[in-house]
C-alpha positions in Angstrom: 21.3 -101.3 159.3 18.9 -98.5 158.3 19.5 -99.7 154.6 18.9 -103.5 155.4 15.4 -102.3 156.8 14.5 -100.2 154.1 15.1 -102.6 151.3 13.4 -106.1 153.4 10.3 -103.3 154.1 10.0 -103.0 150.3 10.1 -106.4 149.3 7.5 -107.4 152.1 5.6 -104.6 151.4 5.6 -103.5 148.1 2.8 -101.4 147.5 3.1 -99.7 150.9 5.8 -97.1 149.9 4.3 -94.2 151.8 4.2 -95.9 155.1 7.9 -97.3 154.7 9.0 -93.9 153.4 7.3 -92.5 156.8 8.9 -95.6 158.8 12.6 -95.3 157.7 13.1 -92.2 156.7 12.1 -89.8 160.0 15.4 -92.0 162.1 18.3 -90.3 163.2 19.7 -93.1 165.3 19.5 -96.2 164.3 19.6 -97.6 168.1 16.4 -96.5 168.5 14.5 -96.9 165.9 10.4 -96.8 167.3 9.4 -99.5 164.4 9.4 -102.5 163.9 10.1 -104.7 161.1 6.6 -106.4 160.1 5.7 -109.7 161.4 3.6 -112.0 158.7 1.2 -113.6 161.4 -0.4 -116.3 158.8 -2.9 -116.6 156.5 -7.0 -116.6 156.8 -9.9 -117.9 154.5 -12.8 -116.7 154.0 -15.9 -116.6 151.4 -17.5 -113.9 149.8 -20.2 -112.2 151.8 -19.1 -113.9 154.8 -17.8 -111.5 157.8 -14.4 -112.5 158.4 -12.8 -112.2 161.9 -9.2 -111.4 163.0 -8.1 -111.5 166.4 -4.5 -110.7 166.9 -5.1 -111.4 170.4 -2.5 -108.6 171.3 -2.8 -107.3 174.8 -1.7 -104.0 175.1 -3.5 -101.2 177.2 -3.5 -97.1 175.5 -2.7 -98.7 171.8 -4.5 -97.4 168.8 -4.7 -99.7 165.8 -5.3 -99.6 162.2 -6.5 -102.4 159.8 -5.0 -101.2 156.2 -5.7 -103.0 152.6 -2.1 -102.9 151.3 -3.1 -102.7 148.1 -5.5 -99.9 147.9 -4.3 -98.0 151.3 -7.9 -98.6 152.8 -8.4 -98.2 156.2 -10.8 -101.4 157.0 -10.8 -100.7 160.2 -9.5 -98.8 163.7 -10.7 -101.9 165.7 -8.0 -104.1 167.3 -9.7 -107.3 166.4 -10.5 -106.9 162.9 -14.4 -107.7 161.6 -14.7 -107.3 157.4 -16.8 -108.7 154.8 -15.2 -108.9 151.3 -17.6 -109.3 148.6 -15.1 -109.9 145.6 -13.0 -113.2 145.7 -8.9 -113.1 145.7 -6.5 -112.8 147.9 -5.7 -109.3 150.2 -2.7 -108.5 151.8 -3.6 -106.7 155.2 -1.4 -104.5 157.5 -2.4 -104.1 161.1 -0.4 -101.2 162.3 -0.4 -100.8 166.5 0.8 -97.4 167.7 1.7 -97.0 171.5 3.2 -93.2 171.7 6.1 -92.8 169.5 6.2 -96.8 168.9 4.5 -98.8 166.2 4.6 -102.3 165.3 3.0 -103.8 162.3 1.5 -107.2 161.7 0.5 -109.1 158.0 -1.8 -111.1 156.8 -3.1 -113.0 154.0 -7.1 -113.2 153.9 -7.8 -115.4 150.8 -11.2 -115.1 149.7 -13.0 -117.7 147.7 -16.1 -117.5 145.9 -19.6 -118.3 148.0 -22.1 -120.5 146.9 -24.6 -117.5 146.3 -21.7 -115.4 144.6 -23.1 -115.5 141.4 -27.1 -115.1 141.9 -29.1 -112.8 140.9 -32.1 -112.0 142.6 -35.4 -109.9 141.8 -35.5 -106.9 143.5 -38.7 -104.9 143.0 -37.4 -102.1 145.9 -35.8 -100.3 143.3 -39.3 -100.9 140.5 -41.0 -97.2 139.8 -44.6 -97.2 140.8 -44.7 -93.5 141.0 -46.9 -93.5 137.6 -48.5 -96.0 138.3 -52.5 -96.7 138.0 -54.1 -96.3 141.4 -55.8 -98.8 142.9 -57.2 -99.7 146.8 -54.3 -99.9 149.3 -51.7 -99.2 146.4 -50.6 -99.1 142.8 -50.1 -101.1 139.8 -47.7 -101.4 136.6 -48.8 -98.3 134.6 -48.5 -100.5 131.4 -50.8 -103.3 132.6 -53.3 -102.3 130.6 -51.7 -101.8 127.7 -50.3 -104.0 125.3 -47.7 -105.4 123.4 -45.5 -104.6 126.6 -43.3 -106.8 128.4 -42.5 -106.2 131.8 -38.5 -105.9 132.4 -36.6 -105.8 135.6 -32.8 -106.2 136.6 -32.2 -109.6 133.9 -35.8 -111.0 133.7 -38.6 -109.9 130.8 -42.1 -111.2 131.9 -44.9 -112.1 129.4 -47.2 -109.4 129.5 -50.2 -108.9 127.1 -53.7 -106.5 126.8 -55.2 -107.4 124.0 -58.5 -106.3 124.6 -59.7 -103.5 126.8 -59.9 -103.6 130.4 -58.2 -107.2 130.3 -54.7 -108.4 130.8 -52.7 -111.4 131.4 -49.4 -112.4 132.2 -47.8 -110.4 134.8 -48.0 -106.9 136.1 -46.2 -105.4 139.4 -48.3 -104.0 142.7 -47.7 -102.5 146.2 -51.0 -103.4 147.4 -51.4 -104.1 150.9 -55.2 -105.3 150.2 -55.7 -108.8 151.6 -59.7 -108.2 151.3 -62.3 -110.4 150.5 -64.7 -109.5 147.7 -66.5 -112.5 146.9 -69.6 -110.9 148.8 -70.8 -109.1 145.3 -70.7 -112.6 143.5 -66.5 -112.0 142.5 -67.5 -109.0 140.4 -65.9 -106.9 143.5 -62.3 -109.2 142.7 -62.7 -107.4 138.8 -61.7 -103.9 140.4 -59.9 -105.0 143.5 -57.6 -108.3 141.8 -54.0 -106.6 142.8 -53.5 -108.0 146.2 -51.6 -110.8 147.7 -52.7 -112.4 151.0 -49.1 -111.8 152.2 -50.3 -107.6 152.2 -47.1 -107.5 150.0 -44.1 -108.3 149.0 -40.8 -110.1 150.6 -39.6 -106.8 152.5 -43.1 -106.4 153.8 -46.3 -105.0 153.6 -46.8 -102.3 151.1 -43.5 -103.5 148.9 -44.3 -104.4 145.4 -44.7 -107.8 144.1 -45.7 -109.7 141.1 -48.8 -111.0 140.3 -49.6 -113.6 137.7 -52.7 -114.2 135.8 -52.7 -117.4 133.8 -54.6 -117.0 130.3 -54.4 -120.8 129.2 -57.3 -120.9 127.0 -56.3 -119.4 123.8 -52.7 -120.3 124.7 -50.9 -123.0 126.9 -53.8 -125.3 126.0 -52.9 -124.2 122.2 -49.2 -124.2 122.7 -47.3 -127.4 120.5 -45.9 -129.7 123.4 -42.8 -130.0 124.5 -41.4 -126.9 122.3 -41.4 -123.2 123.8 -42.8 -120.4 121.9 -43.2 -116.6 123.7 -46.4 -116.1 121.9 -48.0 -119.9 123.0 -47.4 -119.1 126.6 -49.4 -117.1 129.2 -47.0 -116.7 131.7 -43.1 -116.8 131.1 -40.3 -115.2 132.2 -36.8 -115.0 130.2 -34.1 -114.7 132.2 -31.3 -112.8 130.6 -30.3 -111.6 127.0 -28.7 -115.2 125.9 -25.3 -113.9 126.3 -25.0 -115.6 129.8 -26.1 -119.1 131.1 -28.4 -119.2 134.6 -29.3 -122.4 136.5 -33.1 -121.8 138.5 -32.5 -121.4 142.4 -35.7 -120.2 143.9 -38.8 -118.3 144.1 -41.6 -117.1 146.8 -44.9 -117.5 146.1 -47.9 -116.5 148.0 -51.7 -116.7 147.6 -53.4 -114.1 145.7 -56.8 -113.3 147.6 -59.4 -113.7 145.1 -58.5 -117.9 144.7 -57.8 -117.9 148.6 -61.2 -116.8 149.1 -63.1 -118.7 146.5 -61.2 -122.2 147.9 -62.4 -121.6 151.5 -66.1 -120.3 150.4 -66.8 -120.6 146.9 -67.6 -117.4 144.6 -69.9 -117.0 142.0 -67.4 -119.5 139.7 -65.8 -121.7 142.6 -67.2 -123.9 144.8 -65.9 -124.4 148.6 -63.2 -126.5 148.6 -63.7 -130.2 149.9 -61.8 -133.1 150.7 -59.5 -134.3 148.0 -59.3 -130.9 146.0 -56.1 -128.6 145.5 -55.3 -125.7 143.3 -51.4 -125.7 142.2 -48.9 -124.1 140.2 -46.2 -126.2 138.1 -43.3 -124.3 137.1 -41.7 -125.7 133.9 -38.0 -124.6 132.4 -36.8 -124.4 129.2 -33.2 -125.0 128.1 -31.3 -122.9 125.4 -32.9 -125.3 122.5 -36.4 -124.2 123.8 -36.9 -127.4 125.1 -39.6 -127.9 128.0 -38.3 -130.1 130.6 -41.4 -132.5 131.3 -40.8 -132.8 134.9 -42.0 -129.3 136.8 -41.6 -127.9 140.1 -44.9 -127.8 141.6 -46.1 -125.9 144.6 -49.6 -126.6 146.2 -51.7 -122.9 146.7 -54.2 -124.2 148.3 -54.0 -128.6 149.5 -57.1 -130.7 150.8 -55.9 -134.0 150.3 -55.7 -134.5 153.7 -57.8 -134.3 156.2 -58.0 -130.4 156.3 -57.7 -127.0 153.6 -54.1 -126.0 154.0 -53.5 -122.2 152.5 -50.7 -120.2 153.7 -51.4 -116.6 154.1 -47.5 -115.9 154.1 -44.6 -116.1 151.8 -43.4 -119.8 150.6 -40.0 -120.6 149.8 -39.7 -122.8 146.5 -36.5 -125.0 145.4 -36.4 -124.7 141.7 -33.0 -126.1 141.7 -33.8 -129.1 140.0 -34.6 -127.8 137.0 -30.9 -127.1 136.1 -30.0 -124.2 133.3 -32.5 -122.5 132.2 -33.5 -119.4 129.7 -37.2 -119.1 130.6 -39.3 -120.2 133.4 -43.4 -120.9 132.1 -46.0 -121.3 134.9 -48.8 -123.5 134.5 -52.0 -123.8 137.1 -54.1 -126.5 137.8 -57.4 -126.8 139.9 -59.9 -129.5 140.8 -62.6 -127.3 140.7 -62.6 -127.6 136.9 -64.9 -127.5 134.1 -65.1 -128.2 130.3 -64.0 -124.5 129.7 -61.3 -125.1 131.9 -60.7 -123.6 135.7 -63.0 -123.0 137.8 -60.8 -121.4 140.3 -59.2 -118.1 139.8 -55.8 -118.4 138.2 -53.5 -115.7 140.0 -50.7 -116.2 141.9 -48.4 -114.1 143.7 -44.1 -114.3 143.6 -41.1 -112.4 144.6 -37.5 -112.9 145.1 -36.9 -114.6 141.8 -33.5 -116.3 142.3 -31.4 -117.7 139.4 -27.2 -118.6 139.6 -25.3 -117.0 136.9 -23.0 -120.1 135.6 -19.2 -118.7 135.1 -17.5 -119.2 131.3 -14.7 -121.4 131.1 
């Protein structure tokens, strides 16, 4: 009998050779052995990132228990009903062993795992960006390369458009922590020069004080110079590349907030904006670009500040934006548009704020 047990244990649980060694081979009497054979007990699914739950709905007062990985020998858990997140699709034999004294019984399972819609996105994460150097500012720091050009900004598997090319100027984008929501418009916008890295959110998507990205949009001596419908780095203010071009992404989403110095100007006026008025609205249009640098003519566009009803709508907060329908993409470009506008273009300041950049990384066949 004792050899019928040992060779059914190692075929059901091949892998688990040091518990069936432990099992079989401390019986003397085969009349009384304290294990049992194992009992499948079905299969579960599940999705990446999702908690799974296992109840083996086993009833039995003084029992310890152990939730074991066959595969790896990991103990997931000492909880008789088992709660585990797996984060890497496939399918994982489980052991739940239940000792009572001297007596143990063991119970299998199957937990296949399939991927989650959200399995492959990648999203920007600016916990981990180094401010340490950064260049001081009020309530915070900035980039330490803002001011200085021929830079790009890089994080995680995105390169924003960055450029300085003339002192004590930049465009593109450039990283803060600033919590300063402040309005500066009082010395006639001059005060916005010194104190323009800010978001009305007080900072970024994990809260106030957490960097973020600020955008400037330099469309004059680019965008507006920019040959249509084609995507060049250098013709664009503000881009961001998303990878290396080894791997395909579709768009997902993005946050955007308000950046004070616009916010301000919309609800007062500044020495270049006037108050805002029924009828006017100050957007940004987010364009992609496929692997051809092709511009899809159809944008994604998100209202910053919205009077065409009958009152100034400007969110102070964090907006979620569905960028879905602009499919694969390798860059992103941002465009702005204002109704406060002139012949020399905007009258409105042209920054905006974002955060949790999300793209989908589309698996190779």
């Amino acid at each position: 009998m004792k050899k019928h047990l040992l060779k059914f244990s190692s075929i059901l649980f091949l892998g688990l050779t040091l518990l069936t060694a432990t099992v079989f081979t401390s019986c003397s009497n085969d009349d009384n052995v304290p294990y049992s054979i194992p009992t499948f007990s079905g299969n579960v699914e599940s999705v990446t990132f999702d908690e799974v739950t296992i109840d083996p709905k086993l009833n039995n007062n003084g029992a310890s228990y152990r939730w074991i990985n066959n595969a790896t020998q990991q103990v997931l858990s000492t909880q008789q009903v088992l709660k585990y997140t797996f984060n890497t699709p496939g399918t994982y034999n489980l052991v739940l062993s239940e000792q009572n004294g001297s007596s143990y019984r063991y119970y299998t399972y199957n937990v296949i795992v399939s991927k989650s819609y959200n399995y492959n996105y990648v999203t920007l994460d600016l916990s981990t960006f180094n401010l340490t150097d950064g260049l001081n500012a009020q309530g915070g720091k900035i980039w330490s390369k803002t001011y200085t050009d021929k830079v790009l900004l890089q994080h995680q598997i995105f390169t924003f458009s960055h450029t300085s090319e003339y002192p004590a100027t930049w465009d593109g984008f450039t990283v803060s922590n600033v919590n300063d929501d402040k309005n500066y418009n009082q010395d006639g916008s001059a005060g916005f020069i010194e104190n323009q890295w800010g978001s009305m959110a007080k900072g970024g998507l994990k809260g106030e004080g957490s960097p973020f990205i600020i955008g400037y949009w330099s469309y004059y001596m680019k965008d507006w110079q920019a040959t249509a419908g084609t995507f060049n780095e250098k013709q664009y203010s503000n881009w961001i590349k998303i990878g290396n071009g080894k791997d395909s992404y579709k768009a997902v989403d993005i946050n955007i907030s308000n950046h004070p110095w616009p916010y301000y100007g919309n609800l007062t006026g500044d020495s270049f904006a006037r108050k805002f008025e029924k009828g006017d609205y100050f957007k940004v249009m987010i364009y992609g670009v496929d692997k051809n640098n092709k511009i899809n003519p159809k944008p994604v566009t998100h209202y910053l500040a919205d009077f065409r009803g009958d009152k100034l709508i400007m969110s102070k907060d964090w907006n979620k934006v569905d960028l879905s329908s602009l499919g694969e993409v390798s860059y992103l470009v941002f465009q702005m548009e204002t109704t406060d506008a002139g012949d020399y273009g905007p009258n409105t300041a042209v920054y905006f704020c974002m955060d949790g950049l999300t793209v989908d990384k589309i698996d190779k066949n």
